[in-house]
VOGU-3710 file (C-alpha; in Angstrom, 3 decimals, decimal comma):
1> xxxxxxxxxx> 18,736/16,553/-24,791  21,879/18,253/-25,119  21,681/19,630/-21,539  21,013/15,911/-20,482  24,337/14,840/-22,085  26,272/17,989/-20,653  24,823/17,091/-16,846  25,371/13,489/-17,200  28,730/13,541/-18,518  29,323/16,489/-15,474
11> xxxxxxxxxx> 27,910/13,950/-13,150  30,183/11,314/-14,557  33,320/13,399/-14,624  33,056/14,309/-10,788  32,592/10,752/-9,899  35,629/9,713/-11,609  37,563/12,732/-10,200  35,754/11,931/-6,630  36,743/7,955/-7,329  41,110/8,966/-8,540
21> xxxxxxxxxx> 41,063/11,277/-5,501  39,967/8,268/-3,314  42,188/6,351/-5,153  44,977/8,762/-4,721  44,174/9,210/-1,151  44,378/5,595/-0,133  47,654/5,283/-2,303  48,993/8,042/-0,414  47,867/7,528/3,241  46,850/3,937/3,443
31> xxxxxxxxxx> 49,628/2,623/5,858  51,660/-0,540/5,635  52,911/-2,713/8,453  56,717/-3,623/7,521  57,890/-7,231/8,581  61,316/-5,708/10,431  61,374/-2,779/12,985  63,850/-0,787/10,205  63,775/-2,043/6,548  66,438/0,241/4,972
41> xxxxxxxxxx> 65,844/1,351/1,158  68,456/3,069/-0,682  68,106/5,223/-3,675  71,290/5,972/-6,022  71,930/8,776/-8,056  70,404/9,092/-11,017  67,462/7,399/-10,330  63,797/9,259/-11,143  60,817/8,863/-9,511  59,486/5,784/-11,672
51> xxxxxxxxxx> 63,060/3,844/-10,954  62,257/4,619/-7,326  58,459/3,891/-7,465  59,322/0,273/-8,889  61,898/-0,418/-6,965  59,685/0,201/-3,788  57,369/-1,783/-4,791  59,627/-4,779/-5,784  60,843/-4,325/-1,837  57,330/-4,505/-0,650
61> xxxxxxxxxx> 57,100/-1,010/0,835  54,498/0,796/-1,294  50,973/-1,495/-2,968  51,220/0,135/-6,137  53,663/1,920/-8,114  51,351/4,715/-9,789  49,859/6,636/-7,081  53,218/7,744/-5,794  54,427/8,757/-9,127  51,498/10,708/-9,388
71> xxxxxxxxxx> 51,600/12,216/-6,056  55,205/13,003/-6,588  54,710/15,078/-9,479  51,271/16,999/-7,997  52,450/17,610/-4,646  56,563/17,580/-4,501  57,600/18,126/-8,284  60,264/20,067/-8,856  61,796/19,052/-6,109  64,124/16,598/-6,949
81> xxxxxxxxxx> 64,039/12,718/-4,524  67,648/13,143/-2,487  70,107/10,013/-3,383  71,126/8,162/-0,148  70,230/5,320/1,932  66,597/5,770/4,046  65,236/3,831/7,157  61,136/3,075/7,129  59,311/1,781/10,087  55,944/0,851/10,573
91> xxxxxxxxxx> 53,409/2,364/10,127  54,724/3,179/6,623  52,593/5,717/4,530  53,759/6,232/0,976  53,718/10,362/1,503  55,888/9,579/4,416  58,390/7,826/1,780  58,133/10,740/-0,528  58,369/13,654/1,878  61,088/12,024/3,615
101> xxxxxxxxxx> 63,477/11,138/0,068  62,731/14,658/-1,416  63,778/16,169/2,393  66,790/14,183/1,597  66,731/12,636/5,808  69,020/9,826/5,125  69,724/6,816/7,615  72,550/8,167/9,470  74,837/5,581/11,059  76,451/5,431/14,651
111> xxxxxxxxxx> 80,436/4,685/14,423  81,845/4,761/17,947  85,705/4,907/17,434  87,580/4,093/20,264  91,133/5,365/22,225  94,244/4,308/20,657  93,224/2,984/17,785  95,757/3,631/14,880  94,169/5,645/11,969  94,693/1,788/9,807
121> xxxxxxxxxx> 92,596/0,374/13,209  90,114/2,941/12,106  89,441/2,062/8,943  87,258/-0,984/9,049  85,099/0,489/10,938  83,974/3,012/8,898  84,506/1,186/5,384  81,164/-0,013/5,168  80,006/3,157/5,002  82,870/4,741/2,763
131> xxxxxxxxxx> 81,362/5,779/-1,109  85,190/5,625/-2,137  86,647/2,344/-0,223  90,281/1,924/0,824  92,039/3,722/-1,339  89,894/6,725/-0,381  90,555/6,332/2,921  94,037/6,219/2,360  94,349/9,126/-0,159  92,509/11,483/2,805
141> xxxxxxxxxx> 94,549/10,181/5,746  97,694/11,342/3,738  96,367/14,470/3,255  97,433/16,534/6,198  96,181/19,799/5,068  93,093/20,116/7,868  95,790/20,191/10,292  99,004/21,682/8,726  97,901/24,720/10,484  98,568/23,751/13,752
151> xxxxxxxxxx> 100,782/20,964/13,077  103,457/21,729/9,809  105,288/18,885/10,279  102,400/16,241/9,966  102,583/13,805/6,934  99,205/12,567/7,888  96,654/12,696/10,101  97,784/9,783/12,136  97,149/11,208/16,022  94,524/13,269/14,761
161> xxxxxxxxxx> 91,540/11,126/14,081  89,424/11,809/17,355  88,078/9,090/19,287  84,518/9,350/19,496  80,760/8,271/18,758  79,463/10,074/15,224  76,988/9,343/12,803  77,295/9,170/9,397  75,065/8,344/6,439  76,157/5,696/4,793
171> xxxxxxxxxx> 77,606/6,768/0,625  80,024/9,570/2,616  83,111/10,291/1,307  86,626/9,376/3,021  87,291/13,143/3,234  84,188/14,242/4,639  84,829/11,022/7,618  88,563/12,314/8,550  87,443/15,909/8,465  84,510/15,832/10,801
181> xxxxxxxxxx> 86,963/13,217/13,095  89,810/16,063/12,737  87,089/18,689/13,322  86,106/17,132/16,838  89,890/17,064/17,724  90,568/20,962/17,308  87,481/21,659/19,025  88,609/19,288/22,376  92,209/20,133/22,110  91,767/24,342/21,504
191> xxxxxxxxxx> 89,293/24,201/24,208  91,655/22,409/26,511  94,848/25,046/25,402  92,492/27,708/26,231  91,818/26,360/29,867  95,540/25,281/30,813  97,127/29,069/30,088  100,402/28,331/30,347  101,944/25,625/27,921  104,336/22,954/29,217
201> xxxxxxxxxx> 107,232/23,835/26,537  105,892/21,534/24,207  104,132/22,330/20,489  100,887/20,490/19,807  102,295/17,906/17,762  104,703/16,512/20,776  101,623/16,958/22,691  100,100/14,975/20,708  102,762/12,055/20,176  103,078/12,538/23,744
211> xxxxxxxxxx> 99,435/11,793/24,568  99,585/9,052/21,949  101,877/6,993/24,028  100,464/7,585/27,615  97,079/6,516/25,792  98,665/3,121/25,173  100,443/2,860/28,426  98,039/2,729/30,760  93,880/2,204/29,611  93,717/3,366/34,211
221> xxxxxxxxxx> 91,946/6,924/33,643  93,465/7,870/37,193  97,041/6,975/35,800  97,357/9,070/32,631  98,433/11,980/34,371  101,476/9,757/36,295  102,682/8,085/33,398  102,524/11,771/31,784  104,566/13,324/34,779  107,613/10,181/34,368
231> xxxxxxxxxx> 107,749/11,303/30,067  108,019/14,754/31,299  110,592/14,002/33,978  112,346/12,314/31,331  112,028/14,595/28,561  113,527/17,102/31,130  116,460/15,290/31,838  117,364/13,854/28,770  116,710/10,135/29,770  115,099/7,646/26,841
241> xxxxxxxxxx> 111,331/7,087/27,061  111,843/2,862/26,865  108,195/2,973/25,596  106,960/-0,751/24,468  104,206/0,693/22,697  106,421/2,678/20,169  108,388/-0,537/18,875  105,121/-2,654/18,668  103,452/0,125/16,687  106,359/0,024/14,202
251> xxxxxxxxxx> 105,937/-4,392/14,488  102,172/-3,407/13,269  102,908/-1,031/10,988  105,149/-3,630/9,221  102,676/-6,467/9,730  104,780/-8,562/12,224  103,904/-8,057/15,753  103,286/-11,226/17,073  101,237/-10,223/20,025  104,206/-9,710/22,064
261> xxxxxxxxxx> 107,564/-8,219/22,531  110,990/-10,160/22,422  114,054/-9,364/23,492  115,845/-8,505/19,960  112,588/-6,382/19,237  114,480/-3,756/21,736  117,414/-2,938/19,337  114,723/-2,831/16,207  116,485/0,001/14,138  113,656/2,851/13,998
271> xxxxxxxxxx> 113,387/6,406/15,249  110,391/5,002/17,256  112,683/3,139/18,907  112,445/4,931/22,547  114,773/2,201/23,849  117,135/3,446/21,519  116,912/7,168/21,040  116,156/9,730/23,201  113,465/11,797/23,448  109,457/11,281/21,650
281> xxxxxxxxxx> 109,051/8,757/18,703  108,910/11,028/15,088  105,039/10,666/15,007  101,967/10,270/17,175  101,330/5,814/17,898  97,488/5,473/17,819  94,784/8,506/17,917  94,893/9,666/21,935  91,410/10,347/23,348  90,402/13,397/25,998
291> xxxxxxxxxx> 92,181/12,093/29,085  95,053/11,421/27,595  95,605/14,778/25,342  94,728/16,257/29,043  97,293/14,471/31,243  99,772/15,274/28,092  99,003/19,144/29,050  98,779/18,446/32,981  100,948/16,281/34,157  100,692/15,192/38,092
301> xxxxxxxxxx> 103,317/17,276/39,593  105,359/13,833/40,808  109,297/13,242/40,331  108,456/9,901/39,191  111,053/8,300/36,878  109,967/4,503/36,602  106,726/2,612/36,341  105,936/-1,081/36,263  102,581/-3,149/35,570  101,303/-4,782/38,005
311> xxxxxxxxxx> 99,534/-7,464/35,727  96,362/-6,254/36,499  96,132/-2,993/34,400  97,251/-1,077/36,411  101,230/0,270/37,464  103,535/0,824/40,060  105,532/4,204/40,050  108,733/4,806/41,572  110,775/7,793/41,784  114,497/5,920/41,762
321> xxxxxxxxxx> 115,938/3,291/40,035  116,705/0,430/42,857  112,738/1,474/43,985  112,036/0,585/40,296  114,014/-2,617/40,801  112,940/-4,109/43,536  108,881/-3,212/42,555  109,836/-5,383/38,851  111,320/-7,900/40,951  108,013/-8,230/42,916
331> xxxxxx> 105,579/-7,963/39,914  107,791/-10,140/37,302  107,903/-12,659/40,534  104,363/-13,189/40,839  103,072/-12,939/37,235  105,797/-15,646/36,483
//
């Protein structure tokens, strides 16, 4: 009798076992078809496995709430679930969920920054993404000490904020964005030093103002290293830069540039004034990409003194002043 009892409640116990592990199984591996081809899913800090399991459930990516809890703690506990924002796709298991969130393999975002942008041009585009908003961005932009190294004089890291595509997960810090931007700059610009040898007389931060203002000269690839050769020329001899783009920088920076220049804009009292005073503006004017950090180092070996827009995007360069003359006479002409 007592044997009977033992076998059948043996028998009973490995169905039930064989029935959770079924159970388990489908809760696990059964996949689910999502409605969108990314449904992102973000889990903050703090939050434990149960928090999570609910809330997955709530969003429709898991059928029941329990077998990932339970899979969590048989199969990934003590590992702890990574806070952080996480892409699914279909086919979506629930161990997929869980390996991927204890992995930590958050969603990681693509910000393409453009050339010239000013650092404040910058900002929007990766404040979405920022865990510590505005004033974060502005506290780490003033803080100039990933640079100080190679540029002393720098107040912040205006210039330094390389253009380029990156990804970022989305819950990063304001320091951790301007570092890996500043990062990508010293590895360009020391790999460029290293090639060119001989410096042209300049230290890296009139480099970089310099490249800073032949990025917003001329958006011609072909032209950078021209409009570099007529600042150098000038530099050399003393003559003022008349750069438009250093007085409508300032007009931005104070919130009144009206989308273009007037006449009494040309005496606007500022050291980036290059109508004014002589040689490069205090500070770089927007965050210069590759080609024009490169033309700032190589200039085209031309005695050009003067150049002109043509209306089209592109410039005409002239070596003397009544060649200058007549060429703005010509363009002004037709584009009036």
């Amino acid at each position: 009798m007592l044997l009977r009892v033992i076998k059948t409640g043996f028998a009973l116990a490995v169905i039930i076992l064989f029935i959770s592990l079924v159970w388990l199984a489908v809760g696990l591996y059964l996949p689910r078809n999502l409605p969108a081809e990314k449904v992102f899913f973000e889990v903050e800090k703090g939050m434990d496995i149960s928090t999570v399991a609910q809330a997955l459930k709530d969003k429709g990516l898991i059928r029941a709430r329990l077998p990932l809890a339970i899979s969590y703690r048989l199969f990934f506990y003590p590992q702890k679930i990574k806070a952080g924002e996480y892409a699914f796709s279909s086919p979506l298991r629930p161990k997929d969920i869980l390996s991927l969130m204890v992995k930590g393999k958050v969603y990681l975002h693509t910000v393409t920054i453009p050339e010239g942008l000013t650092a404040q041009e910058i900002r929007p585009l990766v404040l979405p993404l920022l865990s510590d908003g505005e004033e974060g961005f502005q506290a780490a932009f003033k803080n100039s000490s990933p640079i100080s190294s190679l540029d002393p004089g720098a107040k912040n890291l205006e210039g330094y904020l390389y253009p380029e595509t990156y990804s970022f997960p989305k819950g990063i810090s304001s320091k951790e964005v301007t570092e890996a931007l500043v990062a990508q700059f010293l590895s360009v610009f020391s790999e460029m030093r290293r090639s060119r040898g001989t410096a042209p007389g300049l230290t890296v931060r009139e480099i970089v103002v310099l490249a800073s203002l032949i990025e917003k000269e001329t958006g011609v690839r072909e032209e950078k290293k021209l409009v570099s050769a007529v600042f150098h020329n000038r530099l050399r001899l003393g003559m003022k830069l008349d750069c438009d783009p250093t007085i409508i920088y300032v007009l931005k920076q104070e919130g009144r540039y009206p989308g273009r220049l007037k006449k009494k804009d040309m005496s606007l009292d500022s050291p980036y004034n290059t109508y004014l005073f002589a040689g490069l503006p205090p500070g770089p004017i927007c965050n210069p990409g590759k080609e024009a950090l490169k033309a700032a180092l190589y200039p085209a070996r031309e005695n050009y003194l003067y150049f002109v827009s043509k209306n089209d995007g592109s410039h005409h360069f002239s070596r003397t002043f009544i060649e200058h003359q007549n060429a703005v006479r010509m363009y002004q002409k037709n584009h009036h």
